[in-house]
Residue frames relative to the residue before (quaternion, step in Angstrom):
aa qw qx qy qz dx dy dz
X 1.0000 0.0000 0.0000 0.0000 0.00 0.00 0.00
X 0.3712 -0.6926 0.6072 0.1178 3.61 -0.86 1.10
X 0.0572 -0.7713 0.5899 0.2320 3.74 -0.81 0.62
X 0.2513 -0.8393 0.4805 0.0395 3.72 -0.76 0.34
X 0.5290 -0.6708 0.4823 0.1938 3.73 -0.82 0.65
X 0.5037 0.7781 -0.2579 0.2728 2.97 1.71 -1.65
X 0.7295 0.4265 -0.1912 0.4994 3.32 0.65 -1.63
X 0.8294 0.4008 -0.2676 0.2825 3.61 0.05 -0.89
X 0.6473 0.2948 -0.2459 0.6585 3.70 1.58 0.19
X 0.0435 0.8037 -0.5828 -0.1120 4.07 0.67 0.12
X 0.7823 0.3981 -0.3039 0.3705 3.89 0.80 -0.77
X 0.4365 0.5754 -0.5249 0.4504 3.51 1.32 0.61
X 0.7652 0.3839 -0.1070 0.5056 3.81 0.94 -1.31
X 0.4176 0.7772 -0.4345 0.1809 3.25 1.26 0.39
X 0.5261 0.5731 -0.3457 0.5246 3.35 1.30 -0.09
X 0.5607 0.6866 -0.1795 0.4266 3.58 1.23 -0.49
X 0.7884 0.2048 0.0158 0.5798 3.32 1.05 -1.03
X 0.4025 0.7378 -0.4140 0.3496 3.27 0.25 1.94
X 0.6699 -0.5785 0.2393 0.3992 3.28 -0.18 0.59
X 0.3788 -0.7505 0.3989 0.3663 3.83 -0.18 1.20
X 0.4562 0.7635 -0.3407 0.3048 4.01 0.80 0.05
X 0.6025 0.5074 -0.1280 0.6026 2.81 1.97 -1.29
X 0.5814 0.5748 -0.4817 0.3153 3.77 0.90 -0.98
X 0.7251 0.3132 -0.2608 0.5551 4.45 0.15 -0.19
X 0.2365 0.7026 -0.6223 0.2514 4.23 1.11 0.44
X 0.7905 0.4985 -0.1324 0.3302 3.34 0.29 -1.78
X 0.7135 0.3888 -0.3248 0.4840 3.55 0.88 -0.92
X 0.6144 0.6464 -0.2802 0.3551 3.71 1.51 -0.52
X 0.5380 0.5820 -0.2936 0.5344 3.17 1.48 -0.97
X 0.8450 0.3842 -0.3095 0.2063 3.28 0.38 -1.07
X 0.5502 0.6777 -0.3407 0.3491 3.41 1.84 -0.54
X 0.7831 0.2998 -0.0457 0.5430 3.14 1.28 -1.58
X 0.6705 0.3790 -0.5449 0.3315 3.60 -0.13 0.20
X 0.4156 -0.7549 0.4144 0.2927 3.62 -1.09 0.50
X 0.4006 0.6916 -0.3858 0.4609 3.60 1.39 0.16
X 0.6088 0.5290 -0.2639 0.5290 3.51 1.20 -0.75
X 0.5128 0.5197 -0.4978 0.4680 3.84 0.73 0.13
X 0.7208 0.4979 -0.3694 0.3101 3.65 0.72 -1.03
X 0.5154 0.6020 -0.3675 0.4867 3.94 1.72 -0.25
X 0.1555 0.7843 -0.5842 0.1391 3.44 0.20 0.34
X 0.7913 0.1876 -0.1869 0.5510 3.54 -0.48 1.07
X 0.7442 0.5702 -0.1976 0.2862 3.07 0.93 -0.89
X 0.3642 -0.7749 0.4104 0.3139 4.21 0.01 0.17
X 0.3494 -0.6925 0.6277 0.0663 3.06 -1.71 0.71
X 0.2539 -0.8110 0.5256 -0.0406 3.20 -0.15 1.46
X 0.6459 -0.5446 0.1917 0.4995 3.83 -0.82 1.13
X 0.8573 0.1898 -0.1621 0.4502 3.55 -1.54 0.42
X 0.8022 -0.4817 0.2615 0.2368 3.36 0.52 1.18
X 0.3693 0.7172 -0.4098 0.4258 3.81 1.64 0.65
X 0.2882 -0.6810 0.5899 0.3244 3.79 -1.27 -0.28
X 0.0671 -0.8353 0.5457 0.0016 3.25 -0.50 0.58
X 0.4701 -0.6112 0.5777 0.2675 3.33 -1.83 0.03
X 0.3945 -0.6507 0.5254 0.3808 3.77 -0.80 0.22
X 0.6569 -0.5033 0.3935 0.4004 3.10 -1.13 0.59
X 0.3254 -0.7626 0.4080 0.3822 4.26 -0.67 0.58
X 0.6088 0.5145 -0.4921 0.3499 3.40 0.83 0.80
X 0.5885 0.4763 -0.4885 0.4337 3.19 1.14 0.43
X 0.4511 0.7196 -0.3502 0.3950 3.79 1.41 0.31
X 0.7460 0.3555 -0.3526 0.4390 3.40 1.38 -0.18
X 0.7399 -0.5571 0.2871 0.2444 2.59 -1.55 1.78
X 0.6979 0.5685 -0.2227 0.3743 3.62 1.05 -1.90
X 0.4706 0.5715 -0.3267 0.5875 3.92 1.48 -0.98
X 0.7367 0.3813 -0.3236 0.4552 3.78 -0.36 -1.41
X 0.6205 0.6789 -0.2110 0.3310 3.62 0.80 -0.25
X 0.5957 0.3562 -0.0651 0.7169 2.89 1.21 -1.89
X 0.7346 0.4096 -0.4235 0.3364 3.91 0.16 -0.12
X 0.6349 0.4894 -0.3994 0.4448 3.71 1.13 -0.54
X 0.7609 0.4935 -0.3283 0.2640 3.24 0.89 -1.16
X 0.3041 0.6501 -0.4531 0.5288 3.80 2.59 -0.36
X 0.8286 0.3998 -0.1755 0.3504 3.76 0.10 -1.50
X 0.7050 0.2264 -0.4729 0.4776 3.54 0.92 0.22
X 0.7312 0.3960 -0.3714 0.4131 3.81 0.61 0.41
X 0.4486 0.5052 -0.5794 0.4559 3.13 1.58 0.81
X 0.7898 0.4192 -0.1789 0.4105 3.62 0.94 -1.09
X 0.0793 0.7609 -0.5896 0.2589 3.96 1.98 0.23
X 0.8809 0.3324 -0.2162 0.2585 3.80 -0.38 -0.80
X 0.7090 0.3425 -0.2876 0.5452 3.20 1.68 0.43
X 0.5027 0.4224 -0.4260 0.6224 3.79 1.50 0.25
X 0.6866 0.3293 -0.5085 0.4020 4.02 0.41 0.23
C-alpha cells in the first residue's frame, strides 16, 4: 500500500490531476492560434488562460539576485 498526500489536500495538487490530453493544451494554443499574437509579453497559464505573473517575480532587485545565483551556479559549463 502506497500512502499519499494527494488525497488529503486535493486543492493544493489540483493542477496535478488532469487528464494527460490537456498536458500540451497551452503550448498548442500558443503556436497555432492567431489571436495569441495579440499577448505579447503577456503569459499563458495551464490549459490555455492569460494570466499575470506572480508580483514577486516583478522585482527588478530578485530578477537580479537570481541571474547573477544562475550564472555562477552554471560558470563551469558556459566557459
Amino acid at each position: 500500500m502506497m500512502l499519499s498526500c494527494l488525497t488529503r489536500r486535493p486543492s493544493q495538487y489540483r493542477f496535478m490531476l488532469w487528464p494527460v490530453q490537456l498536458g500540451a493544451l497551452t503550448q498548442l494554443y500558443a503556436a497555432t492560434e492567431p489571436s495569441a499574437l495579440e499577448y505579447k509579453g503577456r503569459y499563458l497559464r495551464p490549459w490555455a488562460r492569460v494570466g499575470e505573473p506572480h508580483d514577486g517575480t516583478k522585482d527588478e532587485a530578485e530578477q537580479k539576485k537570481l541571474w547573477d545565483y544562475c550564472q555562477e551556479t552554471l560558470k563551469p559549463w558556459l566557459t
